[in-house]
Structures are given as C-alpha cells and as structure tokens.
Backbone as ProteinMPNN parsed JSONL, in Angstrom:
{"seq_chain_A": "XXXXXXXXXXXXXXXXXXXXXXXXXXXXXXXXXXXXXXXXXXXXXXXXXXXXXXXXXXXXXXXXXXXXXXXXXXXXXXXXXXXXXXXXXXXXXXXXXXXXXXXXXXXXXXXXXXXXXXXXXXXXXXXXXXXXXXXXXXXXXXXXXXXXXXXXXXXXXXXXXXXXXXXXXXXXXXXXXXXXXXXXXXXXXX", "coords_chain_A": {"N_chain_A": [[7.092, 16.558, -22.318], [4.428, 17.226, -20.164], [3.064, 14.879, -17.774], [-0.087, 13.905, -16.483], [-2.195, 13.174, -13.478], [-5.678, 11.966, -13.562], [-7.962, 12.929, -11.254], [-10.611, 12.408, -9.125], [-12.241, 14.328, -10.346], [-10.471, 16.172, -11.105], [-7.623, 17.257, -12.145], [-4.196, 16.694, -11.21], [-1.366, 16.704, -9.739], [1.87, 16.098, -11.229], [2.709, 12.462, -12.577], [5.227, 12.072, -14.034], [7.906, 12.365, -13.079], [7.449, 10.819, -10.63], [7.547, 8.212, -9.035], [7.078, 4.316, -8.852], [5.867, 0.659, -7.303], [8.016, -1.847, -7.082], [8.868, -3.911, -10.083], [8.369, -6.448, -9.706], [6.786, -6.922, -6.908], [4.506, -6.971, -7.957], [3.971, -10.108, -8.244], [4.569, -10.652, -5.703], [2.496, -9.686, -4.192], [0.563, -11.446, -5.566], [1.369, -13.8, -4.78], [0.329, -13.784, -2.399], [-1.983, -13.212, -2.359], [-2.74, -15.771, -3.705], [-2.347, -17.536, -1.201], [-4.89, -16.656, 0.567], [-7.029, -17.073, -1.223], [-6.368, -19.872, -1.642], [-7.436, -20.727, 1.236], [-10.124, -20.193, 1.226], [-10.954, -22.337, -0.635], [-10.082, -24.719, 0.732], [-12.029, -24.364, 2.813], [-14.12, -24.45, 1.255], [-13.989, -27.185, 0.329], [-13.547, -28.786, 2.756], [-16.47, -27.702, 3.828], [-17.945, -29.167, 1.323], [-17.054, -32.139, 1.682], [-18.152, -32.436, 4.779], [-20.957, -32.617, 4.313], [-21.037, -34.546, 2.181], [-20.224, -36.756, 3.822], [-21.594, -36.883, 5.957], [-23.9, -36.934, 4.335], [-26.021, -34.622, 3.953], [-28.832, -33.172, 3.48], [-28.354, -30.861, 0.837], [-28.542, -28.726, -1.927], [-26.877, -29.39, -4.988], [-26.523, -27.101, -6.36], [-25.948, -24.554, -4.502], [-23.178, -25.298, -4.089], [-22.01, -25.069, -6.937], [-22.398, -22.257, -7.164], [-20.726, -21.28, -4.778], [-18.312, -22.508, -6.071], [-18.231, -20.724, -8.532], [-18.123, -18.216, -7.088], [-15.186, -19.014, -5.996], [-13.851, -19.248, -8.184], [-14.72, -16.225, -9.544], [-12.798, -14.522, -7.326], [-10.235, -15.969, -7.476], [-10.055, -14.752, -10.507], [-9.716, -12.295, -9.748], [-8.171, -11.169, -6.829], [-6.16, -12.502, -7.686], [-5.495, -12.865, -10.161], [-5.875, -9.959, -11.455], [-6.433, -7.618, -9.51], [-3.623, -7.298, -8.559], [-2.323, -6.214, -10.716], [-3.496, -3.555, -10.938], [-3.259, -2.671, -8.623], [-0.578, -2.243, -8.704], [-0.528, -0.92, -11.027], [-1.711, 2.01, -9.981], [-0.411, 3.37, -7.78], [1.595, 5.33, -6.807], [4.94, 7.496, -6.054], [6.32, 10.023, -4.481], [9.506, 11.46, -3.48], [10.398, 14.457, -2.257], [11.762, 17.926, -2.173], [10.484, 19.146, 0.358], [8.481, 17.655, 1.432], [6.551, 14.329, 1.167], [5.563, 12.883, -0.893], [2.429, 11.164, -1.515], [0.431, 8.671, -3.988], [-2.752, 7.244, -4.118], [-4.658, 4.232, -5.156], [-7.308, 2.782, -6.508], [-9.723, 3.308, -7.532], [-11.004, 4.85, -6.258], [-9.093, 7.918, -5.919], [-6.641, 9.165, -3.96], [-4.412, 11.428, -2.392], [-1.317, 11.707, -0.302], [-0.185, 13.48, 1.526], [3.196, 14.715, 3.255], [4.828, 16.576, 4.944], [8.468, 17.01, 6.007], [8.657, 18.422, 8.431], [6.622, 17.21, 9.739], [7.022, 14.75, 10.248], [8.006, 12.11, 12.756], [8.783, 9.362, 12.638], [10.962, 6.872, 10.818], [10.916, 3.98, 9.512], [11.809, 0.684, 8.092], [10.249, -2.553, 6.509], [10.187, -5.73, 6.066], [9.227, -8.745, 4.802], [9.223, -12.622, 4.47], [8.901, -13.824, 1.806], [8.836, -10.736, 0.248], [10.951, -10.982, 1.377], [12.925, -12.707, -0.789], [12.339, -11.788, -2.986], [14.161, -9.22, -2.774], [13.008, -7.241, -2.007], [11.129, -4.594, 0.205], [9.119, -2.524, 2.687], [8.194, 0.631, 3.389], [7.748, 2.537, 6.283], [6.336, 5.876, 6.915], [6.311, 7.744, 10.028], [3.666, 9.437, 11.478], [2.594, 12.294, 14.117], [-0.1, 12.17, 13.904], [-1.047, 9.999, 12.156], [0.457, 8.261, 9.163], [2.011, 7.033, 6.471], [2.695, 4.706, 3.999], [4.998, 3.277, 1.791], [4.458, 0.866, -0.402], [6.602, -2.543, -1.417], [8.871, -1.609, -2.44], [12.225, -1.964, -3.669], [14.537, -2.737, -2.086], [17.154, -2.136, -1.816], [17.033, 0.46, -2.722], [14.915, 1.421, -0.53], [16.653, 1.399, 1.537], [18.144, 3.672, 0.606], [15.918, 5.711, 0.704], [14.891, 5.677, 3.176], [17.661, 6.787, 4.532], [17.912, 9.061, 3.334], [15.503, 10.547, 3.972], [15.673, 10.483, 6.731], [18.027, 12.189, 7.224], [17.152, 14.58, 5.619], [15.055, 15.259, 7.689], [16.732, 15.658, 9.992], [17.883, 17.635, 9.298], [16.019, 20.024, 8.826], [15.014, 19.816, 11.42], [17.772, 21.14, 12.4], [17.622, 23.36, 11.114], [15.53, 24.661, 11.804], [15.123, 26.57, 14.385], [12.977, 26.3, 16.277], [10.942, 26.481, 14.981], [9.751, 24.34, 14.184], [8.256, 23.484, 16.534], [6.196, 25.199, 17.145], [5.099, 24.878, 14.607], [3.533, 22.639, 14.706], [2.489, 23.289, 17.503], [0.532, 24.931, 16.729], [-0.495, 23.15, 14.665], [-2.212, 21.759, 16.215], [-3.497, 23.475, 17.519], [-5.335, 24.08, 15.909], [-6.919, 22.631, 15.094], [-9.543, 20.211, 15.935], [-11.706, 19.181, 18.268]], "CA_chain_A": [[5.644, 16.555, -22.209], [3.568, 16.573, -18.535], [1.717, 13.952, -17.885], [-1.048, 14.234, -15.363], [-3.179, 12.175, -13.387], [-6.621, 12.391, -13.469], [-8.051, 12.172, -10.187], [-11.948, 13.097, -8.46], [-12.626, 14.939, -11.15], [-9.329, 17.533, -11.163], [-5.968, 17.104, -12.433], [-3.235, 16.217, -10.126], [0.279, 16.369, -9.971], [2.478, 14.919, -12.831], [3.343, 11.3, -12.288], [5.959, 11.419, -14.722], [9.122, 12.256, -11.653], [7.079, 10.013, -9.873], [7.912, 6.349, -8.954], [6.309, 3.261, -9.088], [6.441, -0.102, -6.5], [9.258, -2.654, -7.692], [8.168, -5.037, -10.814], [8.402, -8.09, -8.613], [5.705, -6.647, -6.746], [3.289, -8.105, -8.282], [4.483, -11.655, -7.942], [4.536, -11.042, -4.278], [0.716, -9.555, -4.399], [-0.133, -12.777, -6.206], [1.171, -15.034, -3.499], [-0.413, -13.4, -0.859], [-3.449, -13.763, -2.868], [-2.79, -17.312, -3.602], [-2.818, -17.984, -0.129], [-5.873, -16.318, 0.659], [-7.637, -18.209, -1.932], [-6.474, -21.775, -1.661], [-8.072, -20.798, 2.532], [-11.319, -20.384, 0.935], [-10.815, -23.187, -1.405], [-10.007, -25.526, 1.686], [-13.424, -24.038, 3.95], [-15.124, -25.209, 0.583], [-13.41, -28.658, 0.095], [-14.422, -29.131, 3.862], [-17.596, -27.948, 3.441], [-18.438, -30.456, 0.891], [-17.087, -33.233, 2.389], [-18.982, -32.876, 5.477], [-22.204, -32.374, 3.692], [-21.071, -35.746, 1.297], [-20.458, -37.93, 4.716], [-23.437, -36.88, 6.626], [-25.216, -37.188, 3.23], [-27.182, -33.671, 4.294], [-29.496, -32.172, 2.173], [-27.95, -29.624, 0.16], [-28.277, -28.951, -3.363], [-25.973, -29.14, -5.831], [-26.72, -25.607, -6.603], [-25.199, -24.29, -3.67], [-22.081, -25.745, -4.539], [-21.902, -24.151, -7.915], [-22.267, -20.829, -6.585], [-19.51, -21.407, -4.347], [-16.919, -22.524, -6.97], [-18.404, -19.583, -9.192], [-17.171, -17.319, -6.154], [-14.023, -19.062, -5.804], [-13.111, -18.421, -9.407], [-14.471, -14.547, -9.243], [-11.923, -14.601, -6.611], [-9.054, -16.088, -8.521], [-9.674, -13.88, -11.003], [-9.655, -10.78, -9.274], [-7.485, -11.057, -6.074], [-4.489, -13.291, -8.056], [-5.105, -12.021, -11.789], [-6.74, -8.152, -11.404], [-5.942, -6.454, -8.367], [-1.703, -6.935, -8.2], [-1.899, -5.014, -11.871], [-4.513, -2.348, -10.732], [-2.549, -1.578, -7.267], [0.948, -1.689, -8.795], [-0.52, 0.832, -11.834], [-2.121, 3.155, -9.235], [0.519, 3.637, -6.985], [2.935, 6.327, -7.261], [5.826, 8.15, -4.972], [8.087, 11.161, -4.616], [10.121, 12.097, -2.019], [10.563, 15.626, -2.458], [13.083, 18.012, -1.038], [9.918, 19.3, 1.421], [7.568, 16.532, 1.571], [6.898, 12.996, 0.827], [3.855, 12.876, -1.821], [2.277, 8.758, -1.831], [-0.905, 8.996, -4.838], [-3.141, 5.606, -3.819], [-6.017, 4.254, -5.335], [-7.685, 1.804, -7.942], [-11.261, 3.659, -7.978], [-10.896, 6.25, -5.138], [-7.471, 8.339, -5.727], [-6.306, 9.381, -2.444], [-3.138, 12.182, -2.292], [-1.406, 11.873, 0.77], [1.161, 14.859, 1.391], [3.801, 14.4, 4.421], [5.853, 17.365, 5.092], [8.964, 16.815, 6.856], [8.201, 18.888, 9.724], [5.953, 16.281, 10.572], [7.571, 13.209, 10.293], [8.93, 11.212, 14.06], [10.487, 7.802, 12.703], [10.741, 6.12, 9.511], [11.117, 2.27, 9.36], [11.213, -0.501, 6.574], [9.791, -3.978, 6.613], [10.624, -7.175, 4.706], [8.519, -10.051, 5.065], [9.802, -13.593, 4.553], [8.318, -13.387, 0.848], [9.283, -9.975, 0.075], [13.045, -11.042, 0.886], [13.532, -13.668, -1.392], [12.291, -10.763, -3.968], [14.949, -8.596, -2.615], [11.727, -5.677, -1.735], [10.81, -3.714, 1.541], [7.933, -1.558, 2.569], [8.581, 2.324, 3.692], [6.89, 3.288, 6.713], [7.108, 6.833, 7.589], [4.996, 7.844, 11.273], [3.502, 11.318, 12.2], [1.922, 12.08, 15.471], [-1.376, 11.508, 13.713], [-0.972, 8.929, 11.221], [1.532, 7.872, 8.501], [1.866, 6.464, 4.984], [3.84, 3.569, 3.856], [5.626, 3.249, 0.37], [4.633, -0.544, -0.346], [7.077, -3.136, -2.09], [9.939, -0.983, -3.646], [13.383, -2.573, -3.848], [15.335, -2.921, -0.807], [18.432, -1.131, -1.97], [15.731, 2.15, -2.958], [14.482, 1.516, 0.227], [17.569, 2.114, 2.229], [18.17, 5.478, 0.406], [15.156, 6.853, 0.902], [15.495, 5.827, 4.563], [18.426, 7.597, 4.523], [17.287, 10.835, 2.873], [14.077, 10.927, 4.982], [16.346, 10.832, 8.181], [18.76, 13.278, 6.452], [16.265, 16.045, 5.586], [14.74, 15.212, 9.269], [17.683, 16.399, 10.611], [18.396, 19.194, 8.577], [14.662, 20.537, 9.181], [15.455, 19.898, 12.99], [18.515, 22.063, 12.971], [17.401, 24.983, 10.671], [13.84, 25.527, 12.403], [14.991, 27.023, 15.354], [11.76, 26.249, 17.401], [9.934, 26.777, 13.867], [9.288, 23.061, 13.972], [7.485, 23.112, 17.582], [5.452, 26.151, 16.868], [4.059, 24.727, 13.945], [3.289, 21.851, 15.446], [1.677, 23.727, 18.421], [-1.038, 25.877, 15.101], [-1.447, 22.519, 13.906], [-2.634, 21.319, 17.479], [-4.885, 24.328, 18.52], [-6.034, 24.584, 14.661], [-7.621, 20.99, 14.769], [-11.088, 20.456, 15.689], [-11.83, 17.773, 18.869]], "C_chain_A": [[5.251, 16.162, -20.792], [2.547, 15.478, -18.409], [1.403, 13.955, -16.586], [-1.442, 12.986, -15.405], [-4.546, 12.719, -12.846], [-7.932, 11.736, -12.21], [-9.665, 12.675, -9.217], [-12.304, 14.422, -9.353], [-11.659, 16.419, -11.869], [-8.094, 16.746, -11.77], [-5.262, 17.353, -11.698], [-1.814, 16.38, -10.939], [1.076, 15.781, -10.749], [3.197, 14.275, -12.034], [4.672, 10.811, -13.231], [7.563, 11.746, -13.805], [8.411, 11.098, -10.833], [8.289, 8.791, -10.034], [7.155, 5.195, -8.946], [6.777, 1.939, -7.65], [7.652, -0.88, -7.605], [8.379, -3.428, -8.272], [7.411, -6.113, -10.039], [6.975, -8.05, -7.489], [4.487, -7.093, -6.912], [2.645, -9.555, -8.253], [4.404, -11.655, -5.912], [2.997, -10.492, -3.929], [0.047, -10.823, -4.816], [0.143, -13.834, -5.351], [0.538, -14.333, -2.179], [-1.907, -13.262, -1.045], [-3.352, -15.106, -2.664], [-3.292, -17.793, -2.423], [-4.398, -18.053, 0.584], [-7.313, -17.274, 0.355], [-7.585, -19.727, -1.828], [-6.891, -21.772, 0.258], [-9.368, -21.46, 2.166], [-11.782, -21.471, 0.218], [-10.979, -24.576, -0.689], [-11.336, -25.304, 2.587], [-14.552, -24.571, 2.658], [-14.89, -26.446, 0.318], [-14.313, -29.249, 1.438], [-15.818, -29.322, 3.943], [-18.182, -29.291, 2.778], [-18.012, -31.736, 1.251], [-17.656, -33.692, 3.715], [-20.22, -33.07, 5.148], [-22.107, -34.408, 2.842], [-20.963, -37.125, 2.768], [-21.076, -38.044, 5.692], [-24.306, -36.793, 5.872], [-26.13, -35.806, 4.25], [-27.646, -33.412, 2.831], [-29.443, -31.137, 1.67], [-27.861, -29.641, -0.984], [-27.414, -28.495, -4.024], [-25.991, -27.866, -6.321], [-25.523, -24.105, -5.826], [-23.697, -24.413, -4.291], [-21.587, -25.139, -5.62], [-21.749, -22.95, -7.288], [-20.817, -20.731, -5.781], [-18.062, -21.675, -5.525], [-17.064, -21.494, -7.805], [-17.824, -18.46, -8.326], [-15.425, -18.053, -5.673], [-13.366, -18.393, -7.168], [-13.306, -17.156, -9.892], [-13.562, -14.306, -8.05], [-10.442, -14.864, -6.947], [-9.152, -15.158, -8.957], [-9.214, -12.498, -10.906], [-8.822, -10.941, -8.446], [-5.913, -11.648, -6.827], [-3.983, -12.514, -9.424], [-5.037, -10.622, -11.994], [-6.177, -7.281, -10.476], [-4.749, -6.222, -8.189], [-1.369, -6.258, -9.008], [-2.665, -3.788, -11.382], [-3.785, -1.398, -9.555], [-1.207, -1.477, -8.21], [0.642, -0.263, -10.293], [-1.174, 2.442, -11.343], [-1.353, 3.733, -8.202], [1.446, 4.397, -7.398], [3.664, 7.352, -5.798], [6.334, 9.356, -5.483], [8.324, 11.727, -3.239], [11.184, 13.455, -2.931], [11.899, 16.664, -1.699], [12.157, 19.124, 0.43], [9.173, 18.491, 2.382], [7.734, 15.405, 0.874], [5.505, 12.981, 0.344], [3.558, 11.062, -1.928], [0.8, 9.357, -2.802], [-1.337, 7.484, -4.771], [-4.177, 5.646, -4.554], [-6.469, 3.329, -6.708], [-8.61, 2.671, -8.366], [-11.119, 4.974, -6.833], [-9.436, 7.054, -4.636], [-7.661, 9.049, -4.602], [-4.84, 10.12, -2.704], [-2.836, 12.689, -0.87], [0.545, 12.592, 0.899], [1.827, 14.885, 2.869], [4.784, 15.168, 4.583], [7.03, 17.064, 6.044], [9.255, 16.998, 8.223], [7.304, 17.696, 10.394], [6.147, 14.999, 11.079], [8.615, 12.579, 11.733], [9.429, 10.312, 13.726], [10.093, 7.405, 11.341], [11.301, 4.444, 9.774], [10.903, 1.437, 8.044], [10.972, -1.856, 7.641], [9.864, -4.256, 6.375], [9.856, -8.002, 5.644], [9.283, -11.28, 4.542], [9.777, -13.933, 2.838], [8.884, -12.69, 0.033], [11.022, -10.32, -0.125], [13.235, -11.732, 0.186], [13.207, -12.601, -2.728], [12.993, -9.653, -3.979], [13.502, -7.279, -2.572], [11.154, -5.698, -0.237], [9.744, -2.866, 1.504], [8.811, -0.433, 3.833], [7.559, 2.643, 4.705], [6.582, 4.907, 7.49], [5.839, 7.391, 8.8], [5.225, 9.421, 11.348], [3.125, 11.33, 13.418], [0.359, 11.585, 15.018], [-1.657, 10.25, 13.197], [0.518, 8.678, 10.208], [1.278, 7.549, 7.181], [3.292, 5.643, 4.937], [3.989, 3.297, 2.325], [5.992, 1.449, 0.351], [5.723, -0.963, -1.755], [7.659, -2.388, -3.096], [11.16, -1.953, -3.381], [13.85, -2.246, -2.406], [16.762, -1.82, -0.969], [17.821, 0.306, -2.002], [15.331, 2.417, -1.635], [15.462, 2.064, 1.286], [17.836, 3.278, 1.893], [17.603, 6.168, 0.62], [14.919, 7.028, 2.271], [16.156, 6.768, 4.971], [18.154, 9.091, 4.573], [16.414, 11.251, 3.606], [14.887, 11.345, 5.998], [17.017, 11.924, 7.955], [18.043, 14.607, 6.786], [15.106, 15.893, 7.019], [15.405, 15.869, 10.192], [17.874, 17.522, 10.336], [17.301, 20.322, 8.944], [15.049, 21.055, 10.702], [16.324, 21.121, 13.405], [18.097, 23.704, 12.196], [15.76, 25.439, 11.517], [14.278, 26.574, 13.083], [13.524, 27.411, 16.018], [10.321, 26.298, 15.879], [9.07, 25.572, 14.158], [8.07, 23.038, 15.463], [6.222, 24.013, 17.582], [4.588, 25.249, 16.104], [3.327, 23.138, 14.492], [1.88, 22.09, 16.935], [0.004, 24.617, 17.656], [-1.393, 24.779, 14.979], [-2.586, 21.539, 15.177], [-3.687, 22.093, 17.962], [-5.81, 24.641, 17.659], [-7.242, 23.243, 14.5], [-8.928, 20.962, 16.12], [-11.308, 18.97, 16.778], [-13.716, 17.967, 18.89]], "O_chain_A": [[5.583, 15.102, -20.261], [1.436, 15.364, -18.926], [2.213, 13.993, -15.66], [-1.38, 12.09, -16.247], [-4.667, 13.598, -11.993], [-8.548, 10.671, -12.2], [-9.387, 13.633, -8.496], [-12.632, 15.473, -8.804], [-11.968, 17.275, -12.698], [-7.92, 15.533, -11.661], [-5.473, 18.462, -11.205], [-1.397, 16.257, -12.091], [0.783, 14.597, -10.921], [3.974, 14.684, -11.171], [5.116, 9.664, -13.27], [8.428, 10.976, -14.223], [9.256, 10.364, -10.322], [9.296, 8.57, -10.707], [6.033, 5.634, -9.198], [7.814, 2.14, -7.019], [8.003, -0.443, -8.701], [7.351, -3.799, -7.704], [6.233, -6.431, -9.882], [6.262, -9.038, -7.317], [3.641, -7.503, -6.118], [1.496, -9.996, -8.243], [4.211, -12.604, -5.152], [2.39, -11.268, -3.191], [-1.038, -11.139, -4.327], [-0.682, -14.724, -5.144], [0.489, -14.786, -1.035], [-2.791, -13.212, -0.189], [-3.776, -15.649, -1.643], [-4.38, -18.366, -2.356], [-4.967, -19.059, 1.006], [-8.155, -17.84, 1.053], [-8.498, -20.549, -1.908], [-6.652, -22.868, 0.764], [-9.768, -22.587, 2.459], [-12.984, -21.712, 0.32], [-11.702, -25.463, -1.143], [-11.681, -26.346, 3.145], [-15.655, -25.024, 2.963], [-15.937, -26.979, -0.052], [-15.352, -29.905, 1.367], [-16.416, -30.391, 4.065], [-18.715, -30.223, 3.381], [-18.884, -32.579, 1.044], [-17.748, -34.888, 3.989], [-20.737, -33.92, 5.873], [-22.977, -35.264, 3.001], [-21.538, -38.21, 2.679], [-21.202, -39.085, 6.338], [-25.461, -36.602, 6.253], [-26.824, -36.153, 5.206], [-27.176, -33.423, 1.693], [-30.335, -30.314, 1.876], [-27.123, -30.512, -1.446], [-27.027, -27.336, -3.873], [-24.924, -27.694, -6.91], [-24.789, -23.233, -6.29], [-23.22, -23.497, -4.961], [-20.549, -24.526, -5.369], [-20.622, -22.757, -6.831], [-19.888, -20.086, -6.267], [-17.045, -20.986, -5.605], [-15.954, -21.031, -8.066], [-16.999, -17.735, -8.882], [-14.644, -17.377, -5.003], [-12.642, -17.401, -7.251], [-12.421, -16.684, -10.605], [-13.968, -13.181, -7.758], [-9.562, -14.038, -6.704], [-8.595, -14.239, -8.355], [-8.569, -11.793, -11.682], [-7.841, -10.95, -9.19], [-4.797, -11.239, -6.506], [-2.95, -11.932, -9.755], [-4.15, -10.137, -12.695], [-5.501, -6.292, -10.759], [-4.438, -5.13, -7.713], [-0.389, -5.54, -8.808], [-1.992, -2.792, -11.65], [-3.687, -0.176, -9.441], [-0.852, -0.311, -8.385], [1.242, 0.791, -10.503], [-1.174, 3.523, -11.931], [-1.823, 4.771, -7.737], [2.121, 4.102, -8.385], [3.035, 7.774, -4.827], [6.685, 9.63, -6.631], [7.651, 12.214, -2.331], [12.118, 13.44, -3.732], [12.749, 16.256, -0.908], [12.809, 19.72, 1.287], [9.157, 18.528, 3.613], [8.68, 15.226, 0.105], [4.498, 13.052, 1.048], [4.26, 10.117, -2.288], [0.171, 10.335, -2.398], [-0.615, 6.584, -5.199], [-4.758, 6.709, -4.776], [-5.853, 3.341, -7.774], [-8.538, 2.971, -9.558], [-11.257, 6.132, -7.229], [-8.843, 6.961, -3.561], [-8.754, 9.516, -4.283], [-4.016, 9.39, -3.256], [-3.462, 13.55, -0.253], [1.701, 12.324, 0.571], [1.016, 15.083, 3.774], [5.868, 14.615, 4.399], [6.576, 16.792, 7.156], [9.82, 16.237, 9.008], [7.428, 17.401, 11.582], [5.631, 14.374, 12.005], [9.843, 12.63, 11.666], [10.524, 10.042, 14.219], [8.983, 7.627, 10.856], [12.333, 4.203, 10.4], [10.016, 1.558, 7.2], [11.27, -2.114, 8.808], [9.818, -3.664, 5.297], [9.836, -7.976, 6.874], [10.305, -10.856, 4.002], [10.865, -14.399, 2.5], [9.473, -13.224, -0.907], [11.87, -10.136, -0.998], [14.465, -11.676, 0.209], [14.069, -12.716, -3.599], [12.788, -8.886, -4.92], [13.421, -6.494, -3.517], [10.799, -6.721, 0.349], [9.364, -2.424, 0.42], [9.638, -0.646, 4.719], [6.473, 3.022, 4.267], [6.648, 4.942, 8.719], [4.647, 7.435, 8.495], [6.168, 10.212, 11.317], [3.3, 10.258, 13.998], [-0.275, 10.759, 15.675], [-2.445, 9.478, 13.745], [1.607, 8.979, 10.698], [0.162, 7.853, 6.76], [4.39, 5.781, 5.477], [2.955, 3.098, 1.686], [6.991, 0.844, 0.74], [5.835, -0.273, -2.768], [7.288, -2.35, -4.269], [10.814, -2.91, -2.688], [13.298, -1.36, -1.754], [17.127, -0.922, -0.21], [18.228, 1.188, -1.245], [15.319, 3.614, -1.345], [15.164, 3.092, 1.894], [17.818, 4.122, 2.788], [18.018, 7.308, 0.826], [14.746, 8.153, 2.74], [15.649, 7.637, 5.681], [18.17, 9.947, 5.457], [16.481, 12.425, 3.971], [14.897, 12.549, 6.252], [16.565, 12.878, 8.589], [18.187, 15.399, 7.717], [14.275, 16.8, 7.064], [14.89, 16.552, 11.077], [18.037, 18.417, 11.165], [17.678, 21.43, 9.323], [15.296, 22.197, 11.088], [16.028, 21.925, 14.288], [18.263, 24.83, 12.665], [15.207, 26.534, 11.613], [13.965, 27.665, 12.607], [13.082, 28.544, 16.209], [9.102, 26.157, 15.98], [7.86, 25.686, 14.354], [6.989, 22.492, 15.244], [5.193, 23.518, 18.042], [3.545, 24.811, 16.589], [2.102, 23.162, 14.365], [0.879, 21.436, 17.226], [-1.145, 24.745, 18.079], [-2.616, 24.686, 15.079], [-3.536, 20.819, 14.867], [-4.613, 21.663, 18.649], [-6.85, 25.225, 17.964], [-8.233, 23.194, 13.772], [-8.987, 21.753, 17.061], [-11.136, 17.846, 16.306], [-14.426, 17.055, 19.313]]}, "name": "protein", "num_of_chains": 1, "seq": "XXXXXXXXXXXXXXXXXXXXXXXXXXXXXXXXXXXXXXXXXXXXXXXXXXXXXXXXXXXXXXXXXXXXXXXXXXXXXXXXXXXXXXXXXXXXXXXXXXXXXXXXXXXXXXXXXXXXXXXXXXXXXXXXXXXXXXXXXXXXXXXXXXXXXXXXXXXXXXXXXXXXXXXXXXXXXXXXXXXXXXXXXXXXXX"}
C-alpha cells in the first residue's frame, strides 16, 4: 500500500521509502530547548529581583503574564515542537537526487540533483555525540539542504554514496555536467 503525503493542497511523493531523523533526536531537540528556556527563565528571575530590591512599581500582573509565557514556552519548544519536527521530516537519497520533505505547517520539497551538488559535510555537536547523531550538509552553488540528526553510522554512508554518485556523474557527463550548469545560469532571472 502507498502512502502519500499531503502537502499545499496536492499529494506528494510516498514517504513510505522515505526516512526519518534518528529517535534520539528528539532528546537532543529538547535540550537545546531546555537551554533556551531556563535563558528566559533567568532574564525573568533577574527581572524580578531587580524590581523586588529597588521596590519599583510594577504590578504583580506583569509578572503573571511572564510566567504564563514561560510555561507556553515549555510547553511548546521542550514538549511540542521536537515531536512535530521529527514527524515532519523525511529523506531519500535517490540514485539521481537527494529529496529532504520539511515542514510542521508549511511543507517545503527540496529536490537536489547530483549534478548540482560541490561538497557534502557532516556535523556533530558536543550533544549530538554523546547521542551517537550527525547532521548532513550537502552545498550547491546556490544553496543547500541539510539532513538534521540521523545516526552517525547512516551518516557516514550516505556521505559516502553522495561522494560516490558525485563522482560517477563527474565521469559519465562528459562536459554534460558544465553545460547544464551553464542553462541553469543564463536560464535564471537577475
């Protein structure tokens, strides 16, 4: 059975070859929230303690509101958003292109043929490594897309393969690759 995703009002590509980020993922979304939050948490602690030892006049009102936005904040950046990005996210590395599908509320399909692709790189953060997960970044001359928080071992293969079918592209073009390159240069719009 296909399963689609339903995306600006059309049906999209079946996510069921797709991929997903790594579980763990989420746990590392949630501390990088955390952090975030216990900032804002500390600029309101401050807050009220300068306000309590210059005795200013501020009402307790204020204050409420503020911890009411810290905890719509919790809830959403620590609890909400690490499930929403890791169930909207999807990959495939293809044997032409590199398909990334983004998006909580505004799906986004971003298509990366290998012809286009100059370097690929991963990243691990300090974080990330103790979760054994890497981020995918692959560069064009215009822009790029990056395959966040998959596994580290996944990550080296597809490294691999990217460079792989980079090469392979390279040697079968014969000049194909610079040509198109040169259409997609005089086709574009300054």
């Amino acid at each position: 059975m296909m399963r689609h995703i339903y995306m600006n009002g059309l049906w999209r590509r079946s996510v069921l070859n797709m991929k997903q980020m790594h579980k763990s993922s989420i746990k590392v979304m949630r501390m990088g929230a955390f952090i975030q939050v216990m900032i804002f948490a500390l600029i309101i602690a401050i807050f009220y303690c300068v306000t309590w030892y210059f005795a200013l006049p501020i009402s307790k009102v204020v204050f409420i509101i503020l911890a009411a936005l810290l905890l719509l904040d919790i809830l959403w950046y620590i609890v909400l958003k690490p499930i929403l990005i890791y169930d909207s996210n999807y990959y495939e590395v293809g044997d032409d292109e590199i398909v990334l599908l983004t998006g909580i509320w505004n799906k986004e399909e971003l298509i990366v043929p290998y012809v286009k692709i100059q370097n690929v790189e991963t990243e691990q953060g300090p974080v990330m490594k103790r979760y054994h997960l890497k981020s995918l970044t692959v560069h064009t001359a215009e822009n790029g897309l990056s395959i966040q928080l998959i596994h580290e071992d996944e990550a080296s293969v597809l490294k691999a393969s990217i460079n792989q079918k980079m090469r392979e592209v390279e040697n079968n073009d014969n000049g194909d690759r610079h040509r198109y390159i040169r259409n997609q240069q005089s086709d574009s719009v300054y």
